[in-house]
C-alpha positions, -999 to 999 in steps of 0.1 A, spaced: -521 474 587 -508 434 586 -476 427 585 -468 392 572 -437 373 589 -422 340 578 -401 321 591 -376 295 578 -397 268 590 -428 282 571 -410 289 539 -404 251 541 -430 241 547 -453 260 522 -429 251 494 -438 212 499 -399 207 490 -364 207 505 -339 216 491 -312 187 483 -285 178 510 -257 170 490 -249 146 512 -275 125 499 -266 124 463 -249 95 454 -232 93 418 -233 55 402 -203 48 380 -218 22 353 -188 -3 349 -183 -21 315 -199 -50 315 -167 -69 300 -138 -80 314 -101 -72 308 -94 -104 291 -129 -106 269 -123 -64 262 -85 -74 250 -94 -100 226 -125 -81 214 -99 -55 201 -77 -86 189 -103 -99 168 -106 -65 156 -73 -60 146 -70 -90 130 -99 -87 110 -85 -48 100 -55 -67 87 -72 -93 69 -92 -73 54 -63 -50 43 -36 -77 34 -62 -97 20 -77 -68 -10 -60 -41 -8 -25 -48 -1 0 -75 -4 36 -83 3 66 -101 -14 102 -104 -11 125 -101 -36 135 -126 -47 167 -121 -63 190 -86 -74 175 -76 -104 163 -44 -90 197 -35 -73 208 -6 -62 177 0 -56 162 -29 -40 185 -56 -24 174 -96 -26 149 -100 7 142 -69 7 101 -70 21 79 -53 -5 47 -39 3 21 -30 -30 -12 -18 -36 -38 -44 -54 -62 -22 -65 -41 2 -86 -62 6 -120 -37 28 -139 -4 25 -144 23 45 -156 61 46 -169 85 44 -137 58 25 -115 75 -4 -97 54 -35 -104 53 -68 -87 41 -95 -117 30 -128 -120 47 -145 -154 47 -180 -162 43 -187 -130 71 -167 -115 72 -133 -93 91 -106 -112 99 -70 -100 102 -41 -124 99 -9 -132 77 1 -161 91 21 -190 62 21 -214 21 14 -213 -6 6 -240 1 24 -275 40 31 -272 68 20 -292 96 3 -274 134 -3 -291 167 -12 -277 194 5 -299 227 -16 -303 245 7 -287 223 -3 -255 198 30 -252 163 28 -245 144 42 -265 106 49 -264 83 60 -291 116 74 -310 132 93 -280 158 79 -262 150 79 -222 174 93 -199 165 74 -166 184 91 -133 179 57 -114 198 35 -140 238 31 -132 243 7 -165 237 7 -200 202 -15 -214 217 -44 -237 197 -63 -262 186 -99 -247 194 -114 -280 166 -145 -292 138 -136 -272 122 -101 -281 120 -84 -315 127 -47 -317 110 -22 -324 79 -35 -302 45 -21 -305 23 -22 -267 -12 -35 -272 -41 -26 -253 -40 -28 -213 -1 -41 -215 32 -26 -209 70 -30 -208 88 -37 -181 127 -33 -172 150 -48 -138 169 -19 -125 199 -39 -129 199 -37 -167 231 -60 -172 216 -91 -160 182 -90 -147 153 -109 -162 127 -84 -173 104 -79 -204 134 -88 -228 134 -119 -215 98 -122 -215 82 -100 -232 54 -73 -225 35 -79 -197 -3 -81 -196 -21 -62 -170 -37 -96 -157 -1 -101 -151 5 -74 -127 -1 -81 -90 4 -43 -77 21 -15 -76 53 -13 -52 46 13 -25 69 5 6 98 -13 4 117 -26 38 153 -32 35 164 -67 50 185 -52 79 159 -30 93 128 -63 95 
């Protein structure tokens, strides 16, 4: 009967391989190819296009430029607002383009409804009168400009300053074509926190 011994040294060499010596292994750590600086203003140009491209279509920003929307917004007061709104609805604080001034407001009626402005200073939309929790003063008449009741058009609406007392809004004038409207209001930064 054979018996068959092997040894280290044949196991080796029979196998026609060694096994790895870590020792050997050497790991290569790929560096980037860019430096610091060039990597910085990579990301820069990045950011800058991200902004342009932003600022540019979708958003925009204003100041106001005077108190007619007080309490609730205060003269330089930074505005933020959204271009590409496409619908609009009562309450939506708009930043508009009329006669070539910018306006804030808030809207109180779209296409179809029936503004009026009772003597005794209510607004009053489509024959209801509107209780508005943001208002703190009554809505006079703006008497020589805007004849009551008024009737919306297509792709128009009405718009009113916060401050109702003094500030120069659709009954000054008038309704306000959608063309008109530069965006919708959807940050607003008060002056002592820029």
């Amino acid at each position: 009967m054979r018996t068959f011994e092997h040894t280290n040294a044949e196991t080796a060499d029979n196998s026609g391989a060694r096994a790895p010596n870590s020792e050997n292994i050497s790991v290569e750590k790929h560096k980037s190819p860019m430096k610091p600086v060039q990597a910085f203003l990579l990301n820069l140009l990045v950011i800058i296009t991200i902004i342009w491209l932003l600022f540019g279509f979708a958003m925009g920003a204003v100041t106001a430029p005077n108190n007619d929307m007080s309490p609730n917004i205060k003269m330089k007061d930074l505005l933020l607002y959204y271009r590409l709104e496409d619908r609009y609805t009562a309450q939506d604080m708009v930043v508009i383009n009329k006669n070539g001034r910018v306006y804030i407001g808030r809207i109180v009626a779209v296409s179809g409804d029936t503004v009026n402005i009772t003597d005794d200073e209510h607004l009053e939309i489509n024959g209801k009168t509107v209780s508005e929790t943001n208002i703190y003063t009554s809505t006079p008449r703006y008497e020589g400009f805007v004849e009551y009741p008024v009737k919306l058009p297509e792709d128009t609406c009405f718009v009113l300053a916060d401050n109702r007392s003094g500030g120069e809004d659709s009954r000054y004038y008038g309704i306000v074509d959608r063309s008109e409207i530069k965006g919708k209001v959807v940050i607003t930064l008060r002056r002592h926190n820029i």
